[in-house]
SEKEZA-255814 format. One record per residue (C-alpha): residue number from 1; x negated, y, z. Coordinates in steps of 0.001 Angstrom, whole numbers. Layout:
REM SEKEZA-255814
NUM / X / Y / Z;
...
END
This chain:
REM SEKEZA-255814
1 / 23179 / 16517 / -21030;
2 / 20728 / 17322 / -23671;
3 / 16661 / 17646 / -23046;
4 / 13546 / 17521 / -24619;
5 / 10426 / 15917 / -22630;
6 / 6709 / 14937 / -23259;
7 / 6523 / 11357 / -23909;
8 / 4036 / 11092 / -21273;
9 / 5810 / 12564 / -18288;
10 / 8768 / 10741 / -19061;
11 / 6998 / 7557 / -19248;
12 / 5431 / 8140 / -16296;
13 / 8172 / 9065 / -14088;
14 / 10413 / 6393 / -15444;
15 / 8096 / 3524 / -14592;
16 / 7463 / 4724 / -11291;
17 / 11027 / 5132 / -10486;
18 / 11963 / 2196 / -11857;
19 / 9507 / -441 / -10086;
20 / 10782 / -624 / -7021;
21 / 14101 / -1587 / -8169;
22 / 16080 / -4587 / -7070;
23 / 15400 / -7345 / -9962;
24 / 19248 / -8651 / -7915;
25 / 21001 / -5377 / -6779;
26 / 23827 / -5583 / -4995;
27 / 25759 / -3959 / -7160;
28 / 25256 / -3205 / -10753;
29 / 24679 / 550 / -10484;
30 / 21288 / -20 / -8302;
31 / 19494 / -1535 / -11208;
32 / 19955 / 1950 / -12713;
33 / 17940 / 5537 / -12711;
34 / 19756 / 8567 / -12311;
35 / 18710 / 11017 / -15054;
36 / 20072 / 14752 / -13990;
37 / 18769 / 17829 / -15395;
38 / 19297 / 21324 / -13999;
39 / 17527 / 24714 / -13690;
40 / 14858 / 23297 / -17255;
41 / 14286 / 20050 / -14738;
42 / 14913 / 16644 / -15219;
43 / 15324 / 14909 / -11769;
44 / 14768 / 10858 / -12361;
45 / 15639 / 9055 / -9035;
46 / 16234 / 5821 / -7946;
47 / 17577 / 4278 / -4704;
48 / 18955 / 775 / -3259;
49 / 19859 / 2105 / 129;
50 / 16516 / 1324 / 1813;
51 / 14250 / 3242 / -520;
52 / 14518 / 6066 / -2868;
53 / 12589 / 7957 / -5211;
54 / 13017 / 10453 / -7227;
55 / 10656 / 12525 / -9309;
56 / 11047 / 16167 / -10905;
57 / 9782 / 16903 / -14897;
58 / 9503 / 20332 / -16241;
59 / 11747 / 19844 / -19436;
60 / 13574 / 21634 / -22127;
61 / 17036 / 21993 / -21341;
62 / 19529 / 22349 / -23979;
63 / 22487 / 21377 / -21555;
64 / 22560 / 20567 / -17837;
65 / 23974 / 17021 / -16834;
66 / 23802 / 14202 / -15689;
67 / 23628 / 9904 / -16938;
68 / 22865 / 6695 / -15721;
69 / 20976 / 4209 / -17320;
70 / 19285 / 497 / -16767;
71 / 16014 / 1380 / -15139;
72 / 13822 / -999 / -16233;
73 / 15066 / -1194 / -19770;
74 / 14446 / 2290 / -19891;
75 / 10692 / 1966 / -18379;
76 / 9952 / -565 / -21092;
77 / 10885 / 1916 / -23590;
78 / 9491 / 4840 / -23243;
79 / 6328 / 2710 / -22445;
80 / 6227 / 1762 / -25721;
81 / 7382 / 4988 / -27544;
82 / 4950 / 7114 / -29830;
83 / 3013 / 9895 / -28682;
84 / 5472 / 12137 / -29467;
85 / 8345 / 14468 / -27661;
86 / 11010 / 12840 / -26658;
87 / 14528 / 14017 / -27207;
88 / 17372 / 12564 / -25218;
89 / 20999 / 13466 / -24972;
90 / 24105 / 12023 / -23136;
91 / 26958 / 11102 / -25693;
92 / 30307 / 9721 / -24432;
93 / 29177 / 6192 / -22624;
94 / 25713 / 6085 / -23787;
95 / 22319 / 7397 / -23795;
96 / 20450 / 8702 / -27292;
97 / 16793 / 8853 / -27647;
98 / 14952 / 10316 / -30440;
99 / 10631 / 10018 / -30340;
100 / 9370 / 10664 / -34151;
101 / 11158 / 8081 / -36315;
102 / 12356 / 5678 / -33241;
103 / 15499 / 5893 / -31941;
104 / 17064 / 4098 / -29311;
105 / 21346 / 4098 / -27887;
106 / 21288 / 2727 / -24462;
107 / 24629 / 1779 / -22618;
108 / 25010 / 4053 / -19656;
109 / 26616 / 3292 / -16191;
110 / 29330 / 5291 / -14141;
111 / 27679 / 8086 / -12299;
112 / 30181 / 8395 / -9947;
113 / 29412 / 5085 / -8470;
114 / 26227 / 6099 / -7953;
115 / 25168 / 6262 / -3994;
116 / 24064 / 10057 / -2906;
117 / 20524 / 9571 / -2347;
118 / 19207 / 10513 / 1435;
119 / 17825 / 14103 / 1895;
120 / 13947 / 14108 / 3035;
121 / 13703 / 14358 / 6663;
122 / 11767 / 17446 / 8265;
123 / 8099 / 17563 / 7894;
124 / 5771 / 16467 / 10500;
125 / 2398 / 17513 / 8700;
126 / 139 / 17216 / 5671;
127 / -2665 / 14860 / 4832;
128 / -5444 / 14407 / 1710;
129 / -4168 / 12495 / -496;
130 / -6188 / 10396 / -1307;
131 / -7505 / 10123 / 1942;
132 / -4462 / 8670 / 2555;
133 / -4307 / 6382 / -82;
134 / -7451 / 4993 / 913;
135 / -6549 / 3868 / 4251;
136 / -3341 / 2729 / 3171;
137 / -5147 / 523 / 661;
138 / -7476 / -628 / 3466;
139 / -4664 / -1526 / 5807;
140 / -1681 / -2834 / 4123;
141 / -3680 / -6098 / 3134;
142 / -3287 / -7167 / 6794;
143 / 396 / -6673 / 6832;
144 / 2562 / -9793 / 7393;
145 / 4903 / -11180 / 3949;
146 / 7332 / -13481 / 5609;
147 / 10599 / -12128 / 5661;
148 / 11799 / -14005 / 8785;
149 / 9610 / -11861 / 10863;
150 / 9935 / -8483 / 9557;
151 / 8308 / -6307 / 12166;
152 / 4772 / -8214 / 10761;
153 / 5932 / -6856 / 7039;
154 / 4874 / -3072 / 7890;
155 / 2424 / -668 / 8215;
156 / 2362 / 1022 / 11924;
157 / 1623 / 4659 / 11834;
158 / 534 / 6456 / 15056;
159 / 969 / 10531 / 14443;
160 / -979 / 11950 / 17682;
161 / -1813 / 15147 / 17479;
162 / -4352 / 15898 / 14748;
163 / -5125 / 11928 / 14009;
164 / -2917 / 9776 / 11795;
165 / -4172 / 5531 / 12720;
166 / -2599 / 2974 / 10858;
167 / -2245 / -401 / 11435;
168 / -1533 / -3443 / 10404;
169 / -1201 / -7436 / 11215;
170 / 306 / -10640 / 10355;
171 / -1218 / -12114 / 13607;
172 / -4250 / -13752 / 12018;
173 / -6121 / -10552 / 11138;
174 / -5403 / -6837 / 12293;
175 / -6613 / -4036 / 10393;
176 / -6986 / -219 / 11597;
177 / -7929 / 2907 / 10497;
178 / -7909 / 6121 / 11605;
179 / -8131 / 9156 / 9855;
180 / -7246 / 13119 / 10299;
181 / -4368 / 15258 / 9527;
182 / -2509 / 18449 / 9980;
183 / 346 / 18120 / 11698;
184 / 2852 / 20808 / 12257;
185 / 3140 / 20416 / 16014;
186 / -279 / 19914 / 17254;
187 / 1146 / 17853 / 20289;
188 / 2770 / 15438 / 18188;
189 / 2960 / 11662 / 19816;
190 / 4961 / 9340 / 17448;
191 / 4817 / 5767 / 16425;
192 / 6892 / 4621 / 12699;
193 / 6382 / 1271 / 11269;
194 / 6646 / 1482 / 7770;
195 / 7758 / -1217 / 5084;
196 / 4109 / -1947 / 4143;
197 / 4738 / -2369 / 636;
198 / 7002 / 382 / -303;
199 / 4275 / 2618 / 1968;
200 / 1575 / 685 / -648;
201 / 3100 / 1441 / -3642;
202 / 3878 / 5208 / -2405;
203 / 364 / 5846 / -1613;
204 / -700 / 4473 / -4536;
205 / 876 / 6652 / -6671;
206 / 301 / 9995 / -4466;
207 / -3614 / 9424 / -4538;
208 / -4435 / 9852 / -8050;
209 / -2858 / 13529 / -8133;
210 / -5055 / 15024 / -5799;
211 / -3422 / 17539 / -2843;
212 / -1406 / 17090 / -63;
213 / 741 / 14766 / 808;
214 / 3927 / 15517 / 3494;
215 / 4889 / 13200 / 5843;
216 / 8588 / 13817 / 6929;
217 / 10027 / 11777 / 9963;
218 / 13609 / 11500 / 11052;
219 / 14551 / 10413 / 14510;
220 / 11177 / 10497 / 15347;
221 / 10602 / 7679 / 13909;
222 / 12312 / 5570 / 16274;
223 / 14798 / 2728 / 15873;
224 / 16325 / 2779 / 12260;
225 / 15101 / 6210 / 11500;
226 / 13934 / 7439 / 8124;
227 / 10301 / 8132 / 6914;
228 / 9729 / 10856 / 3554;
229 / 6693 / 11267 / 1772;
230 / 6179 / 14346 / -763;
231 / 3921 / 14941 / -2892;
232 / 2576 / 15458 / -6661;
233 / 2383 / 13778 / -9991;
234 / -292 / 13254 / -12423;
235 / 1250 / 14911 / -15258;
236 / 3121 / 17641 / -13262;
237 / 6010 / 17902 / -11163;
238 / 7080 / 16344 / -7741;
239 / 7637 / 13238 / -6318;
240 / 9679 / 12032 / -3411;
241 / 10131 / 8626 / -1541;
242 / 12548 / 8248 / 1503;
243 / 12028 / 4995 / 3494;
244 / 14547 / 3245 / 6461;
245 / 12177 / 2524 / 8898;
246 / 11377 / -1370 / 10532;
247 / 12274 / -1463 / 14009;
248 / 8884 / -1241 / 15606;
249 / 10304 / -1180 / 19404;
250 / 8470 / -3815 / 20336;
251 / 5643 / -3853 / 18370;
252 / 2976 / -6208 / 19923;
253 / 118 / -4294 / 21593;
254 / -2579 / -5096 / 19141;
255 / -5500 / -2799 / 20369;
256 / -6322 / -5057 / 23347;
257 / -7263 / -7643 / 20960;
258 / -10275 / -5502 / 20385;
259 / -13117 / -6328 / 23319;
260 / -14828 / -3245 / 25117;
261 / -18099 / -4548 / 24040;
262 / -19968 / -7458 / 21758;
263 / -22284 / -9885 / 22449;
264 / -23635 / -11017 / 18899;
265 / -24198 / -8658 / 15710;
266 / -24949 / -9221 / 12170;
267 / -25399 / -6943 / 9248;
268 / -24592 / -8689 / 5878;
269 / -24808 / -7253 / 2483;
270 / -21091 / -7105 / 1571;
271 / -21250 / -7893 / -2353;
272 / -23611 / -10575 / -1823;
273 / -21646 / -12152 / 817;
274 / -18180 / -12381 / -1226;
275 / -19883 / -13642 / -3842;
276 / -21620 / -16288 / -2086;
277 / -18088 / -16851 / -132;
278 / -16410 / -17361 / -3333;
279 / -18703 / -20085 / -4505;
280 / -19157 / -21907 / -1566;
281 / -15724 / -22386 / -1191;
282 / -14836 / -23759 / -4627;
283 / -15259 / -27398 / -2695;
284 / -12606 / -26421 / -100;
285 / -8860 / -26509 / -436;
286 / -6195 / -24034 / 310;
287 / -6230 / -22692 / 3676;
288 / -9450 / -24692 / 4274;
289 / -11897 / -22383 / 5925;
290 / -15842 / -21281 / 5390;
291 / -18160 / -21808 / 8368;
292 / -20418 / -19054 / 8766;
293 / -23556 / -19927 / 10788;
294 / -25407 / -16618 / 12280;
295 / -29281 / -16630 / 13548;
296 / -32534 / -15192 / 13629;
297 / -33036 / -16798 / 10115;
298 / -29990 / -15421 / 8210;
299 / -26926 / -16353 / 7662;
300 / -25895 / -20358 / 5879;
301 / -21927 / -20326 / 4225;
302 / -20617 / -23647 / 4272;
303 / -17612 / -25315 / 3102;
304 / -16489 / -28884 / 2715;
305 / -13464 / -30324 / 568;
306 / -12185 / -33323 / -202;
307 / -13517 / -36689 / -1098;
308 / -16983 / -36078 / 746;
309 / -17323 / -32589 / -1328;
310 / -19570 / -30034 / -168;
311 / -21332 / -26955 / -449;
312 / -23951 / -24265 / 1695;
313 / -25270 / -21009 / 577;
314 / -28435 / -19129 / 2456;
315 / -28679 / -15797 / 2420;
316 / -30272 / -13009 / 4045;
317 / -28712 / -11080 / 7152;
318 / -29915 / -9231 / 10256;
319 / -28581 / -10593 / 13255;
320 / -28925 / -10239 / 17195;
321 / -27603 / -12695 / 19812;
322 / -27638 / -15929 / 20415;
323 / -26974 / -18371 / 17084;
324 / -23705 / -18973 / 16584;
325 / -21253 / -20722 / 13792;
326 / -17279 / -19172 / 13300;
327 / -15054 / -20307 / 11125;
328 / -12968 / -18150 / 8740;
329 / -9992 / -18286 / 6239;
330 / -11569 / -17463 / 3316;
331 / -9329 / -15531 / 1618;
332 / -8078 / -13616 / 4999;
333 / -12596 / -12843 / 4678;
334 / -12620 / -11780 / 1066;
335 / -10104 / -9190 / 1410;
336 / -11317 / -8074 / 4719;
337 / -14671 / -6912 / 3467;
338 / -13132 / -6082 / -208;
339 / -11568 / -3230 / 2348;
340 / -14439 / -2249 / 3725;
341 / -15759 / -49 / 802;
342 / -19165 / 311 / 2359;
343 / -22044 / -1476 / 878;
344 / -22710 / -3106 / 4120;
345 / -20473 / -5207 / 6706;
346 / -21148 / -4909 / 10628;
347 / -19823 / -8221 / 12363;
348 / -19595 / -8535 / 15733;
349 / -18111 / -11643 / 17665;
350 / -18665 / -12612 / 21409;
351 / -17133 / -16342 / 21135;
352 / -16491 / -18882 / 17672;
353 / -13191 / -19066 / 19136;
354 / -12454 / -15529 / 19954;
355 / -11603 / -12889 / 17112;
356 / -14341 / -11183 / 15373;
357 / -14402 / -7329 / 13889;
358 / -15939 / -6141 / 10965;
359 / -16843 / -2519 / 10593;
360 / -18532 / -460 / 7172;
361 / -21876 / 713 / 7206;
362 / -23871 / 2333 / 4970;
363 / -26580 / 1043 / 2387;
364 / -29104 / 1779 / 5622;
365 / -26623 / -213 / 8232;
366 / -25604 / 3278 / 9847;
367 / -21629 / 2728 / 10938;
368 / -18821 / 4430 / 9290;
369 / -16325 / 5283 / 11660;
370 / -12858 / 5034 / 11029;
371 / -11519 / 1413 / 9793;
372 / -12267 / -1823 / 11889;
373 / -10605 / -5352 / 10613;
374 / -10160 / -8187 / 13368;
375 / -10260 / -11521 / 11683;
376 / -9087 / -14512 / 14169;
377 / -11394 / -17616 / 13532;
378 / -10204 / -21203 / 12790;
379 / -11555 / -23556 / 15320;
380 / -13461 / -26368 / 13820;
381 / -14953 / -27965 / 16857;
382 / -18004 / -26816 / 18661;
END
């Protein structure tokens, strides 16, 4: 095997390949990327037999082949090479890389021990991408991280007919939104709950490029299926990430926690509010929550620590219904309306002790369709 690459595209596809390595594989071959060149391609893929990726360069081929070689090692390298070509060939048991007047011999790793990576499922449809990377952004901040309950670790997507809703919760807060796509069957009615952080990091990477990205669903996406995505890279070529599904069987029925109607509405200035969040709880410990008090007034933040601290903030909101103080994690609050990305942030609550929803609006408190986060309050005593 013997290529020759732009610095950047190799860079680029290395890092993003190798990222979602294991730091502790398994075995020692998982901790490496598979660099194959055929056809003036250079194929750099990764996989640890939950999720793969692979990514295709437009190189120049001197000889087809293929090597394997530490993956992050690799990433930290051509990170740091020149702005130059890169030239890289495959001799005897290790790896050769020539950019201007660096050169680098890597150790390389038995290819033949190398798993086959999955194939990408059939398409189900196309979507913007970043259109999709903006809801996936919005939602996967509500997705569980404890381990011991994985089903709360992923991102729920509902594929019915030309609208793709995703959701996600880690049973304090629940965050949806809904967006369109074209699907290939236009009667399509299928749930997949994807890992929410490989589904982060895929869409994150997918947005930039601009296009289409294709979702491809095995099994349906039932049971321990398998979930593709396909799409571009910023400096050329195609990407690819295959994804076991969670088993979202018995996901928990989280639209009912929405009511059919609200009592109480306020419409707060959303950069103003964080900030005045942030501050006021600078007195409060971990996990100790703000106390926002709604009237015809405003709104007052409040927060009290330890030792007899304290703190309030007034500020100015529109509100309608009957004065009311909730209690919130302030962190879970933060990121809720850092998600919003609307100038303005729609509450609406019927109880203190009954979950609350915030919506976007514009600068002119108009809604924006589409996303909605549920935020469960803390109770703090009438």
């Amino acid at each position: 095997m013997k290529f020759r690459v732009e610095r950047d595209a190799l860079a680029d596809a290395v890092a993003w390949t190798a990222k979602s390595l294991p730091s502790r594989p398994s075995v020692p071959v998982l901790a490496g990327v598979m660099l194959r060149v055929a056809d003036g391609r250079l194929h750099v893929s990764g996989f640890d037999y939950e999720v793969s990726n692979q990514v295709d360069v437009e190189v120049q081929a001197d000889a087809d082949g293929a090597t394997l070689v530490s993956g992050r090692l690799l990433a930290e390298i051509t990170k740091a090479l020149p702005a130059k070509p890169v030239e890289i060939a495959a001799v005897g048991a290790h790896l050769e890389l020539v950019c201007g007047s660096a050169r680098f011999t890597l150790p390389t790793m038995p290819v033949e021990d190398y798993p086959t990576l999955p194939e990408l499922p059939a398409s189900a449809g196309r979507v913007d991408a970043a259109v999709f990377a903006s809801a996936v952004a919005q939602v996967a901040i509500a997705a569980g991280r404890d381990e011991t309950l994985p089903m709360m670790t992923g991102v729920r997507l509902e594929l019915s007919g030309d609208t793709l809703a995703l959701l996600a919760t880690d049973r304090y807060r629940l965050a949806i939104r809904e967006i369109s796509w074209t699907p290939d069957d236009p009667e399509i009615s299928v749930n997949a709950l994807v890992p929410a952080r490989t589904l982060a990091d895929t869409a994150k990477t997918l947005g930039p490029t601009g296009g289409d990205v294709t979702v491809a669903l095995a099994d349906g996406g039932k049971g321990e299926g398998m979930i593709g995505f396909l799409g571009g890279s910023k400096v050329g070529g195609s990407r690819r990430t295959t994804s076991r599904l969670l088993d979202g069987q018995s996901y928990p029925p989280v639209r009912s926690l929405f009511a059919p109607s609200y009592s109480s509405e306020a419409r707060v200035t959303v950069s103003a509010l964080v900030e005045v969040v942030k501050r006021v709880s600078l007195v409060a410990e971990k996990a100790t929550p703000v106390r926002l008090s709604f009237s015809e007034d405003g709104l007052v933040v409040e927060a009290g620590g330890t030792e007899e601290a304290r703190a309030s903030e007034a500020m100015d909101a529109t509100f309608t219904g009957e004065s009311m103080t909730i209690a919130f994690n302030p962190q879970y609050l933060i990121e809720g309306l850092g998600a919003l990305g609307a100038p303005t942030a729609v509450f609406s609550f019927n109880d203190p002790f009954k979950p609350a929803v915030i919506t976007p609006a514009d600068a002119d408190g108009a809604a924006i369709p589409g996303f909605r986060y549920l935020i469960m309050p803390i109770r703090v005593g009438r």
